[in-house]
The first five atom37 places (N, CA, C, CB, O) and aatype in JSON, in Angstrom:
{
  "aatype": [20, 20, 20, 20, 20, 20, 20, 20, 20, 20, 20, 20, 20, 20, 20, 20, 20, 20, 20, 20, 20, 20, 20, 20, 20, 20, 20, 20, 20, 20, 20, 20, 20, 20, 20, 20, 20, 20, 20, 20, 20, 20, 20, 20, 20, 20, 20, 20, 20, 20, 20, 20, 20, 20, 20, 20, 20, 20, 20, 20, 20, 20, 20, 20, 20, 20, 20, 20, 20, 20, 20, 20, 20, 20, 20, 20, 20, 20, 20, 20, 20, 20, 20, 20, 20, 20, 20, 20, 20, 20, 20, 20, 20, 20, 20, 20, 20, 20, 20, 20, 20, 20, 20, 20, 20, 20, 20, 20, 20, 20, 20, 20, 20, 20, 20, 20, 20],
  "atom_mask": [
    [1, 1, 1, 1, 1],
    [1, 1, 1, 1, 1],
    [1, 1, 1, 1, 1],
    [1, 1, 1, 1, 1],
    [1, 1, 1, 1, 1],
    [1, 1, 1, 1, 1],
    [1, 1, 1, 1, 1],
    [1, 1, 1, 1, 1],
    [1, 1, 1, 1, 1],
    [1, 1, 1, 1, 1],
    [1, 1, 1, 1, 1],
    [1, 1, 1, 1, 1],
    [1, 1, 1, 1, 1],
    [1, 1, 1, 1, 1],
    [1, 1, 1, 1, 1],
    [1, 1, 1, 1, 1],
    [1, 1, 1, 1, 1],
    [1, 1, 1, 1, 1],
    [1, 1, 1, 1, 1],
    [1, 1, 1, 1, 1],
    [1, 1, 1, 1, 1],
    [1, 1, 1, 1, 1],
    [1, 1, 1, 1, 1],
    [1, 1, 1, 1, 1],
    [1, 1, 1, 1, 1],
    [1, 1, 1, 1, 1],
    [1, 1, 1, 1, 1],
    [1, 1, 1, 1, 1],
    [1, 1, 1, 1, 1],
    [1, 1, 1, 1, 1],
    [1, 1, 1, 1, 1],
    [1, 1, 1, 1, 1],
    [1, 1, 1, 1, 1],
    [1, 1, 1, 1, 1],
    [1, 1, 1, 1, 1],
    [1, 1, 1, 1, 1],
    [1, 1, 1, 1, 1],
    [1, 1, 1, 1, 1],
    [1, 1, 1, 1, 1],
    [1, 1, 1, 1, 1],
    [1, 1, 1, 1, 1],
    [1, 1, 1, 1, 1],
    [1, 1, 1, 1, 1],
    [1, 1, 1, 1, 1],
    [1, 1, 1, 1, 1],
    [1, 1, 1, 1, 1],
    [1, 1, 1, 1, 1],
    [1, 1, 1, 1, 1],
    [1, 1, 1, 1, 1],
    [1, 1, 1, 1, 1],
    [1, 1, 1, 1, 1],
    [1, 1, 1, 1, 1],
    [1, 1, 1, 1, 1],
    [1, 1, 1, 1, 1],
    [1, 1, 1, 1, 1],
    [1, 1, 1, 1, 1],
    [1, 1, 1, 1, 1],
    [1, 1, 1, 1, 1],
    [1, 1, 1, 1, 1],
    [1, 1, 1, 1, 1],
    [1, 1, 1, 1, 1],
    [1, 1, 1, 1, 1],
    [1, 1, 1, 1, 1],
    [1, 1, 1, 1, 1],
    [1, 1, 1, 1, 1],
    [1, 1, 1, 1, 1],
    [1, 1, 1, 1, 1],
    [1, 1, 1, 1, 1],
    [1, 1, 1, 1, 1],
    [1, 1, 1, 1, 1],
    [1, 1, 1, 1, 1],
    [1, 1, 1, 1, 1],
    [1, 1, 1, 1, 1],
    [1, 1, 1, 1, 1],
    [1, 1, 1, 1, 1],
    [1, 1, 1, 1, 1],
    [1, 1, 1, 1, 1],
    [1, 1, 1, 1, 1],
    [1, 1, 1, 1, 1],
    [1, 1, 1, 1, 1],
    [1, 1, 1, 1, 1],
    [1, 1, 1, 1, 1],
    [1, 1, 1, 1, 1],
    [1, 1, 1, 1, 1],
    [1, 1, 1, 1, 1],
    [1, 1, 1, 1, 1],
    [1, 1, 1, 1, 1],
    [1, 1, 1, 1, 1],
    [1, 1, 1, 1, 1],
    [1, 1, 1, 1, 1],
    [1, 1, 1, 1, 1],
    [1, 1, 1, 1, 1],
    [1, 1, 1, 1, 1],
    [1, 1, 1, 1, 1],
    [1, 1, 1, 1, 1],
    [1, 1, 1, 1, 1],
    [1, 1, 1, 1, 1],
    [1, 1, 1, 1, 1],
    [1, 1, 1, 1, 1],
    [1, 1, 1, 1, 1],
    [1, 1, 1, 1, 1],
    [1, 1, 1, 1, 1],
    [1, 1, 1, 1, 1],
    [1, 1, 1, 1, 1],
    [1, 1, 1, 1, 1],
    [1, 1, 1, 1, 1],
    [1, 1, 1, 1, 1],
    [1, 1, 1, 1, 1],
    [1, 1, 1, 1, 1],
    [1, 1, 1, 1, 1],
    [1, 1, 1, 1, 1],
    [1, 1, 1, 1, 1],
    [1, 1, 1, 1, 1],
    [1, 1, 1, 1, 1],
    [1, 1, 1, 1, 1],
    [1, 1, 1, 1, 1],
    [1, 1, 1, 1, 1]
  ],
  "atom_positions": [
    [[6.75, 123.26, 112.74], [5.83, 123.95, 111.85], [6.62, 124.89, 110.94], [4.76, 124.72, 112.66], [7.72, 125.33, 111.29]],
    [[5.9, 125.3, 109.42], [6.88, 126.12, 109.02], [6.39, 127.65, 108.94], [7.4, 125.6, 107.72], [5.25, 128.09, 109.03]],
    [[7.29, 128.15, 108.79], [7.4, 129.66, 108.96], [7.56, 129.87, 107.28], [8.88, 130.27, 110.09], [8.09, 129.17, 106.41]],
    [[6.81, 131.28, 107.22], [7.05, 131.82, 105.93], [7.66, 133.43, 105.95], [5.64, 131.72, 105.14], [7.07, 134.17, 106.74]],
    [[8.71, 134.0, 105.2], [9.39, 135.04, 105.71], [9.61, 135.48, 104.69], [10.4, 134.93, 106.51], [10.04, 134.71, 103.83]],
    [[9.46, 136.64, 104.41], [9.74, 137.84, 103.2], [11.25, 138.68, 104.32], [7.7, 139.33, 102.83], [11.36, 139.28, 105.39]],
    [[12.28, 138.1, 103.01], [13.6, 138.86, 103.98], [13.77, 140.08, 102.7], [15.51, 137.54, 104.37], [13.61, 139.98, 101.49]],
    [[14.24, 141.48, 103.75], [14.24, 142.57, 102.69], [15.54, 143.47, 103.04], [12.76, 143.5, 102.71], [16.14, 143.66, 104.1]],
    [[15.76, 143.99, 101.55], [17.12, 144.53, 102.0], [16.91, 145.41, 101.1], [18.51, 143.71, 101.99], [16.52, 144.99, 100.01]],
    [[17.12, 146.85, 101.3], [17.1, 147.9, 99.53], [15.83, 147.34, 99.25], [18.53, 147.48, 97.9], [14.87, 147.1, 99.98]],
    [[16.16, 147.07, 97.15], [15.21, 147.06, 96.36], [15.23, 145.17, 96.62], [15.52, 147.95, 94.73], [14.28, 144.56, 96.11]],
    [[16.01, 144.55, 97.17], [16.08, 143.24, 97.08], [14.58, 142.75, 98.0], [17.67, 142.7, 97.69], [14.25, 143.5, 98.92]],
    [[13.61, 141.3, 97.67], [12.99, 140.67, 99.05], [13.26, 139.15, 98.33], [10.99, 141.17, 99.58], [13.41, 138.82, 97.16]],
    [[13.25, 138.53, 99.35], [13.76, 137.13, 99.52], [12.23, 136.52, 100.2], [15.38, 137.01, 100.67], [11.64, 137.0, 101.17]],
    [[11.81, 135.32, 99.36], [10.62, 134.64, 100.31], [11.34, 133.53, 100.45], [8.98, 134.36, 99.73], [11.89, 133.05, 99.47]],
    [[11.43, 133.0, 101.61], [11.57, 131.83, 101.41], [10.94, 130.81, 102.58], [12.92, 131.75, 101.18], [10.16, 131.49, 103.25]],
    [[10.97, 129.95, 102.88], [10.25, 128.76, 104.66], [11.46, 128.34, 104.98], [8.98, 126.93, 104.49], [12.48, 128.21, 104.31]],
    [[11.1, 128.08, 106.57], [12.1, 127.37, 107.68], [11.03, 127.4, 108.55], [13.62, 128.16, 108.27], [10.04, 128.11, 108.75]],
    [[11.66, 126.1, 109.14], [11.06, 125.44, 110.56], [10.93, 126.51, 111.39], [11.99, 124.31, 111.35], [11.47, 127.52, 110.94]],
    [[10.28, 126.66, 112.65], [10.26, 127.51, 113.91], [11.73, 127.17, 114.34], [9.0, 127.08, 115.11], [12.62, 128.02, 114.29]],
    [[11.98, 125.58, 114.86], [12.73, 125.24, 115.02], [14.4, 125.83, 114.48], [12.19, 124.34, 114.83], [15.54, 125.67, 114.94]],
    [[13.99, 126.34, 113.61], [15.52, 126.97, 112.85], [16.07, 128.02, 113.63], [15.34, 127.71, 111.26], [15.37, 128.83, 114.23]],
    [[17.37, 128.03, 113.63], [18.35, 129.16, 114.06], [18.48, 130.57, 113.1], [19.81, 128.47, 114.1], [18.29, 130.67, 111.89]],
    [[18.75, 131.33, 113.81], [19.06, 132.6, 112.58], [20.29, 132.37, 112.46], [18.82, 134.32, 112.9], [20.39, 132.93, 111.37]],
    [[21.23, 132.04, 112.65], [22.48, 131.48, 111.72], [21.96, 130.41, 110.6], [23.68, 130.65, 112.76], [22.43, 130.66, 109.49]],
    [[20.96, 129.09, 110.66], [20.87, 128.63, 109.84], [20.18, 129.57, 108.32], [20.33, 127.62, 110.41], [20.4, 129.57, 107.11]],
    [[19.27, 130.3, 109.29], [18.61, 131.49, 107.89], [19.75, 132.02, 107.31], [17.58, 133.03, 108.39], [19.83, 132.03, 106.09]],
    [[20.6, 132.44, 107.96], [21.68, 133.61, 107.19], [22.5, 132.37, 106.36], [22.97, 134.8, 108.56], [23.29, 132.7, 105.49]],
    [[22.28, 130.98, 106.66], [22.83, 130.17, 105.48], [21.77, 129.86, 104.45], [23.45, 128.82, 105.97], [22.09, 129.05, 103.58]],
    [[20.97, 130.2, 104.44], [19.54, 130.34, 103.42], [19.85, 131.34, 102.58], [18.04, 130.76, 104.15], [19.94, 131.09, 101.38]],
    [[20.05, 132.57, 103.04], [20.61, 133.59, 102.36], [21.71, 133.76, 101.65], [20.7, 134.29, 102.96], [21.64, 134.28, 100.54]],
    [[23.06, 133.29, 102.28], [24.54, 133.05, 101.34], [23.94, 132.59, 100.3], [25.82, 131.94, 101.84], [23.59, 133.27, 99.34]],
    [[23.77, 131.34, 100.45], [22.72, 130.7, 98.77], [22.57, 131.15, 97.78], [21.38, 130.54, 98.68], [23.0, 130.88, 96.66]],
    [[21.62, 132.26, 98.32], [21.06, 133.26, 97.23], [21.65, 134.66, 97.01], [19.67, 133.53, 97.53], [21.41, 135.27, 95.97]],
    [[22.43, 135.17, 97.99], [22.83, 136.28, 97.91], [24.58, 136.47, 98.02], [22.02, 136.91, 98.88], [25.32, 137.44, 97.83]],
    [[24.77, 135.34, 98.34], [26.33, 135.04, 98.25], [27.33, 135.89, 99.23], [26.79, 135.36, 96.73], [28.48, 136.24, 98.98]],
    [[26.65, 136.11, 100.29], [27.86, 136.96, 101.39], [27.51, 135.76, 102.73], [27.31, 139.25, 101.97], [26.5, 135.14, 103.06]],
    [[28.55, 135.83, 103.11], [28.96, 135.09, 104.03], [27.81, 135.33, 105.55], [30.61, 135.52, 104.18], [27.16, 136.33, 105.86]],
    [[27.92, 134.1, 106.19], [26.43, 134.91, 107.28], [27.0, 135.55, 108.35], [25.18, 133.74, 108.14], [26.18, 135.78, 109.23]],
    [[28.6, 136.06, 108.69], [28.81, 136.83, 109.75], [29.02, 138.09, 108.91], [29.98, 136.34, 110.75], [29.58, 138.98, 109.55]],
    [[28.79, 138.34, 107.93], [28.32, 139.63, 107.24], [27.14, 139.87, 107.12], [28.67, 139.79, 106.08], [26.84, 140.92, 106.56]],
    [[26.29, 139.15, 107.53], [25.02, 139.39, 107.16], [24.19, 139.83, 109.08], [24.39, 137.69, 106.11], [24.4, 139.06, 110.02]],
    [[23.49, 140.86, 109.21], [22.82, 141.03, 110.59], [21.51, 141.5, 109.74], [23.61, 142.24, 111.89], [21.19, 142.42, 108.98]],
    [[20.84, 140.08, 110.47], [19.19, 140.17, 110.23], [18.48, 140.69, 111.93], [18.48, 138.21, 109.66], [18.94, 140.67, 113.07]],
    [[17.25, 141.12, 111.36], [16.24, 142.31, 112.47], [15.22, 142.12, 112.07], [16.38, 143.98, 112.51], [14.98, 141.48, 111.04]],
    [[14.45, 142.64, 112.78], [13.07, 143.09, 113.26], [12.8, 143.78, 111.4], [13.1, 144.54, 115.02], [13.74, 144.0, 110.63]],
    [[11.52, 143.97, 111.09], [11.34, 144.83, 110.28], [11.55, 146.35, 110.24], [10.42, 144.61, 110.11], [11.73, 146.93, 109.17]],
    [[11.52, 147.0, 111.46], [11.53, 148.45, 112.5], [12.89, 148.37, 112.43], [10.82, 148.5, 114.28], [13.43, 149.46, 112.25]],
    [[13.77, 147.21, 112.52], [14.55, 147.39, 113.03], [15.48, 148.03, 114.06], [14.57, 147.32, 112.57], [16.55, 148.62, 113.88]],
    [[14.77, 147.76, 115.24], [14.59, 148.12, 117.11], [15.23, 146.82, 117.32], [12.69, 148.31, 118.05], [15.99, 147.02, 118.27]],
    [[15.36, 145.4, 116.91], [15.95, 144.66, 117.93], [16.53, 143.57, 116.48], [14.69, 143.98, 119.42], [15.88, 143.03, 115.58]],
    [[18.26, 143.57, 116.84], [18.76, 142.69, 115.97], [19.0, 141.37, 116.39], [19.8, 143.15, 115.52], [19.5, 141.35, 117.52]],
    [[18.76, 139.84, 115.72], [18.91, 138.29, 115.87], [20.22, 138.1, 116.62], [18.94, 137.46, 114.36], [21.23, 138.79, 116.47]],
    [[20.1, 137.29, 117.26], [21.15, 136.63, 117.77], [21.17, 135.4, 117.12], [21.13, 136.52, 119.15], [20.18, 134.66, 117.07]],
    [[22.49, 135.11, 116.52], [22.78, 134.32, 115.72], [21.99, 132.67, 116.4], [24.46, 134.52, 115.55], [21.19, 132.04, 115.71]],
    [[22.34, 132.28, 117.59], [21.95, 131.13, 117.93], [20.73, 130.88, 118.79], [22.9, 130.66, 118.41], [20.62, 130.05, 119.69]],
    [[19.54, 132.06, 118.21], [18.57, 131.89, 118.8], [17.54, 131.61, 117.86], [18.39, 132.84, 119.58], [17.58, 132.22, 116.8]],
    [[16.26, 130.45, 118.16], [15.5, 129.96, 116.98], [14.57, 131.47, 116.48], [14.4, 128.45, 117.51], [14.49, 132.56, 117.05]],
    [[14.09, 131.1, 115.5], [13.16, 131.76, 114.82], [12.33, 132.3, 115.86], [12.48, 130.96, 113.85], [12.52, 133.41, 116.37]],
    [[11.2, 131.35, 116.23], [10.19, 131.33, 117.37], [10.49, 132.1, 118.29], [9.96, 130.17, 117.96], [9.64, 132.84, 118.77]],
    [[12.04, 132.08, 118.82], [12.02, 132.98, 120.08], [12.03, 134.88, 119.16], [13.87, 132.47, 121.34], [12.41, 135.76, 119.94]],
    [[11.85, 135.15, 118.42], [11.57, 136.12, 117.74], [9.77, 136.14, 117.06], [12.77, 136.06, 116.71], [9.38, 137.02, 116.3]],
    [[9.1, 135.3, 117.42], [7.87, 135.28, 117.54], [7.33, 135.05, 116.04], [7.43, 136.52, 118.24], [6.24, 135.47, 115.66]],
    [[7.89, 134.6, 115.55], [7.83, 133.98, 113.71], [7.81, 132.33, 113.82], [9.62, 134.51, 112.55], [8.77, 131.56, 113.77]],
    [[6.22, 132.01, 114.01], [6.11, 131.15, 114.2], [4.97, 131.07, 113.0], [6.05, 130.91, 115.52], [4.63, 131.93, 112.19]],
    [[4.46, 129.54, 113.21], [3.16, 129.51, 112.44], [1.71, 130.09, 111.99], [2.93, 128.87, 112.7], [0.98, 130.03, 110.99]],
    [[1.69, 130.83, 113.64], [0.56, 131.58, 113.29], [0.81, 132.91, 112.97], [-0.34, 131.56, 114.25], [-0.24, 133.5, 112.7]],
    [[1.8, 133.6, 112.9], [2.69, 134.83, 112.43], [3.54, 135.01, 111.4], [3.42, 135.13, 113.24], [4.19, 136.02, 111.14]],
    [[3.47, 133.39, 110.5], [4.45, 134.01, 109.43], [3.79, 132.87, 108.59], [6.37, 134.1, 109.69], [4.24, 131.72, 108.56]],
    [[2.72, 133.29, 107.94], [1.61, 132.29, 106.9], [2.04, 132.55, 105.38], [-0.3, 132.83, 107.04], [2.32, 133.66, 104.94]],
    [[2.05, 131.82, 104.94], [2.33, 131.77, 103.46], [1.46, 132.82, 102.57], [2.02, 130.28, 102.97], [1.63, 133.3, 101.44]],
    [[0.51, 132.96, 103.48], [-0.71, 134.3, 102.33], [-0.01, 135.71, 102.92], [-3.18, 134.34, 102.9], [0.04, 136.76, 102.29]],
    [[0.51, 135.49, 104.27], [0.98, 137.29, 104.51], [2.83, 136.72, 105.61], [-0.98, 138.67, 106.15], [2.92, 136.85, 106.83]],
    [[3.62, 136.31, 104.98], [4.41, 135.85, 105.47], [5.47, 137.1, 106.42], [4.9, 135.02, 104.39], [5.37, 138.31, 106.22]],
    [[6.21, 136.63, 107.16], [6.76, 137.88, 108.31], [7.68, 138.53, 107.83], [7.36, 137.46, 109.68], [8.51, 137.88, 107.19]],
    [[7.87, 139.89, 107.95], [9.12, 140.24, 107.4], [10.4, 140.38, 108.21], [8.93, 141.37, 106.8], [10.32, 140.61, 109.42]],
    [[11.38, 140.28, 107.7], [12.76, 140.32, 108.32], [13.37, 141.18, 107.58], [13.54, 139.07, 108.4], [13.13, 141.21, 106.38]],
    [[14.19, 141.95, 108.09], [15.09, 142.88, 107.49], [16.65, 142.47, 107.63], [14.83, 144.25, 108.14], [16.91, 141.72, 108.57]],
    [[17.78, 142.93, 106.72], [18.71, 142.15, 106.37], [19.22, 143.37, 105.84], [18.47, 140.88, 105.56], [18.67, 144.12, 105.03]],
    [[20.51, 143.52, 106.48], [21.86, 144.56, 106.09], [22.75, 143.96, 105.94], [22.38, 145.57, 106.96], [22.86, 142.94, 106.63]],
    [[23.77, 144.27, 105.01], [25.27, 143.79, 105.14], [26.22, 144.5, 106.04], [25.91, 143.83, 103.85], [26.02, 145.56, 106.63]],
    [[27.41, 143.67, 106.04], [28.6, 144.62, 107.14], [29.4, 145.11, 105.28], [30.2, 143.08, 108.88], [29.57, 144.47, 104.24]],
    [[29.75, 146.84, 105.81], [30.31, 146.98, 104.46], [31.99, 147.51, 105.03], [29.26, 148.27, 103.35], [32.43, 147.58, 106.18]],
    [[32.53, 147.77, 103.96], [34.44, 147.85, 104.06], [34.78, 147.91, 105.01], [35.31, 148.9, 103.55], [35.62, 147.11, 105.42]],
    [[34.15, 149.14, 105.98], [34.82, 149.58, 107.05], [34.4, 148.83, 108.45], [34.61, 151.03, 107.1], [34.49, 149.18, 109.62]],
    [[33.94, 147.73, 107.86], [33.38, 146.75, 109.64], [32.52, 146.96, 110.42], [34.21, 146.71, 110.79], [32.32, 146.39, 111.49]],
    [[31.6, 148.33, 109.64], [30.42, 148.11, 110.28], [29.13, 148.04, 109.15], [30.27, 149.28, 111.39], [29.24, 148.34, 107.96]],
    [[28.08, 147.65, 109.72], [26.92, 147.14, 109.06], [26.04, 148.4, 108.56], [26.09, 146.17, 110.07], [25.96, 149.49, 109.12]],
    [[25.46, 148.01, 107.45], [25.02, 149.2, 106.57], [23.53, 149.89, 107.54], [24.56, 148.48, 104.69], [22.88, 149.23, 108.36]],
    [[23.32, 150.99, 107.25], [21.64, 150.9, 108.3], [20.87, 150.87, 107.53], [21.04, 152.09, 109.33], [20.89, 151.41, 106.42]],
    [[19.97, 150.15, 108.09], [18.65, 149.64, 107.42], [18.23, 150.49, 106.43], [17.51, 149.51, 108.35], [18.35, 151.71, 106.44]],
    [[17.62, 149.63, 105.34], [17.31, 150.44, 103.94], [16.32, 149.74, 103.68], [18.35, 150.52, 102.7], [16.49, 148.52, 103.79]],
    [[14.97, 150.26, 103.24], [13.88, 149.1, 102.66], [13.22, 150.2, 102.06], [12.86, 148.02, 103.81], [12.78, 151.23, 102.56]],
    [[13.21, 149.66, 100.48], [12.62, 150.38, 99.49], [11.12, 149.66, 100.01], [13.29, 150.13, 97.76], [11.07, 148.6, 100.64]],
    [[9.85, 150.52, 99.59], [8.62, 150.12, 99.34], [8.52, 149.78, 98.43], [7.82, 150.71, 99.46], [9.11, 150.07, 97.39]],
    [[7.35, 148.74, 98.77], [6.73, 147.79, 98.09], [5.84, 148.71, 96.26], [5.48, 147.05, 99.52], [5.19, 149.73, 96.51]],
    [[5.88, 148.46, 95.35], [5.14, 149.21, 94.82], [3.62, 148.4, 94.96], [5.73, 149.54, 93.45], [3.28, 147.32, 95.44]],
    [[2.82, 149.66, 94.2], [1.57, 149.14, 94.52], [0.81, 148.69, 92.92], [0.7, 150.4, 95.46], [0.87, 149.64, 92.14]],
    [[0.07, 147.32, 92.28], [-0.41, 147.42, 91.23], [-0.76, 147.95, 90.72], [-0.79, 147.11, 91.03], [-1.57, 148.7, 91.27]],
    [[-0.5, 148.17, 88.97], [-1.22, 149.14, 88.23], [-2.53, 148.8, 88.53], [-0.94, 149.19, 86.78], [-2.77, 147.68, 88.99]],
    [[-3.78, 149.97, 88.23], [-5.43, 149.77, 88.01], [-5.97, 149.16, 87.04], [-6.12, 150.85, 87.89], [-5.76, 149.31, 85.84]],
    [[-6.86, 148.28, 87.72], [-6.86, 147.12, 86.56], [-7.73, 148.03, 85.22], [-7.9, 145.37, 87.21], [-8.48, 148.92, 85.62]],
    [[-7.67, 147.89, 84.2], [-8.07, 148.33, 83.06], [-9.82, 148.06, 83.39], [-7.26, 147.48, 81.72], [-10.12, 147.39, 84.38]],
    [[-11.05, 148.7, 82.38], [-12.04, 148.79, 82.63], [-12.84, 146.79, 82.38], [-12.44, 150.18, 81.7], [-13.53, 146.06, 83.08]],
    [[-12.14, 146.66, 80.89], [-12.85, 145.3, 80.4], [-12.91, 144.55, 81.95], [-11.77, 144.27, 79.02], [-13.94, 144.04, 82.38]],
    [[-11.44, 144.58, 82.79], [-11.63, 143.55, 83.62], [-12.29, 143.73, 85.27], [-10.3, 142.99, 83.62], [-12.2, 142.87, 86.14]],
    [[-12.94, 145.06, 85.41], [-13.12, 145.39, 86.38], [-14.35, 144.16, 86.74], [-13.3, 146.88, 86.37], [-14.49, 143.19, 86.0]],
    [[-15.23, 144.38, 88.02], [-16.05, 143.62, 87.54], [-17.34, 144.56, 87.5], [-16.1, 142.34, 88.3], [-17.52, 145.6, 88.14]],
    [[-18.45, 143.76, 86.35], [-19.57, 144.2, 86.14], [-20.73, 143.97, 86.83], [-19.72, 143.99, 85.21], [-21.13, 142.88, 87.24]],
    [[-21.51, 145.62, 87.01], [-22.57, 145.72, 87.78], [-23.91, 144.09, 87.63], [-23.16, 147.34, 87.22], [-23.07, 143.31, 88.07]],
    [[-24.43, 143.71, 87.53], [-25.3, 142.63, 87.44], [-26.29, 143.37, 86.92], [-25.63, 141.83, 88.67], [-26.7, 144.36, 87.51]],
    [[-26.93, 142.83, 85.38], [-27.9, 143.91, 85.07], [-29.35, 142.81, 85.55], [-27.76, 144.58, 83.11], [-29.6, 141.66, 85.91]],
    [[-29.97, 144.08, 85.26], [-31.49, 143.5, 85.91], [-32.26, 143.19, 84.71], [-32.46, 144.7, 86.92], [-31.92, 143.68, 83.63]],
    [[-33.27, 142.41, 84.81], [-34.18, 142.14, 83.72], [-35.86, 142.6, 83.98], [-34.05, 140.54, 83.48], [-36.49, 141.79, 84.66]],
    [[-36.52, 143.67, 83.55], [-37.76, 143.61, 84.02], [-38.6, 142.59, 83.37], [-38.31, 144.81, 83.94], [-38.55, 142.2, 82.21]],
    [[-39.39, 142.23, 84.33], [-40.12, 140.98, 84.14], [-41.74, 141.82, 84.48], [-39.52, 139.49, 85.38], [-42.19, 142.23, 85.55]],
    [[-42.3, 141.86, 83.17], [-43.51, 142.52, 83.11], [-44.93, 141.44, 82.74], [-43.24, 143.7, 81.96], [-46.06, 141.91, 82.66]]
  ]
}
């Protein structure tokens, strides 16, 4: 089944799918892709980041499965790099901003009534 995952780092988020079936080493090769660091630089976590992936353990056993990581509200993962000095940066996750208010034309309109006399 597939999994849907918002990976976040800083101001960066990454959506992308993988099988349950997938390894978090194969994700962190999802990521080189796009972000171009190598995946033993890369330590993906929890969103809280309280408990970090073990490289050769599937998705699923981290509980990002189908019914937990849906394409309308997909799971998040958090994602640090290792920087100069050999150890890994600590977790950073900018918030999400929130939409501007939609302008009045498009709000929606009350339903007017018609008296019928």
């Amino acid at each position: 089944m597939d999994v849907f995952l918002m990976v976040r780092r800083k101001k960066s988020t990454i959506f992308t799918d993988a099988k349950e079936t997938t390894t978090v080493k194969e994700l962190k090769k999802i990521i080189q892709g796009i972000m171009k660091v190598e995946p033993e630089n890369q330590q993906l976590m929890n969103e809280r980041g309280s408990e970090i992936f073990d490289d050769d353990k599937l998705l699923s056993d981290y509980n990002l499965t189908a019914q937990t990581a849906r394409a309308q509200s997909p799971a998040t993962v958090a994602l640090s790099f290792r920087q100069d000095n050999g150890e890994f940066e600590s977790l950073e996750i900018t918030a999400l901003s929130s939409p501007p208010e939609l302008p009045e034309v498009m709000k929606p309109q009350e339903p007017q009534t018609h008296d019928l006399n």
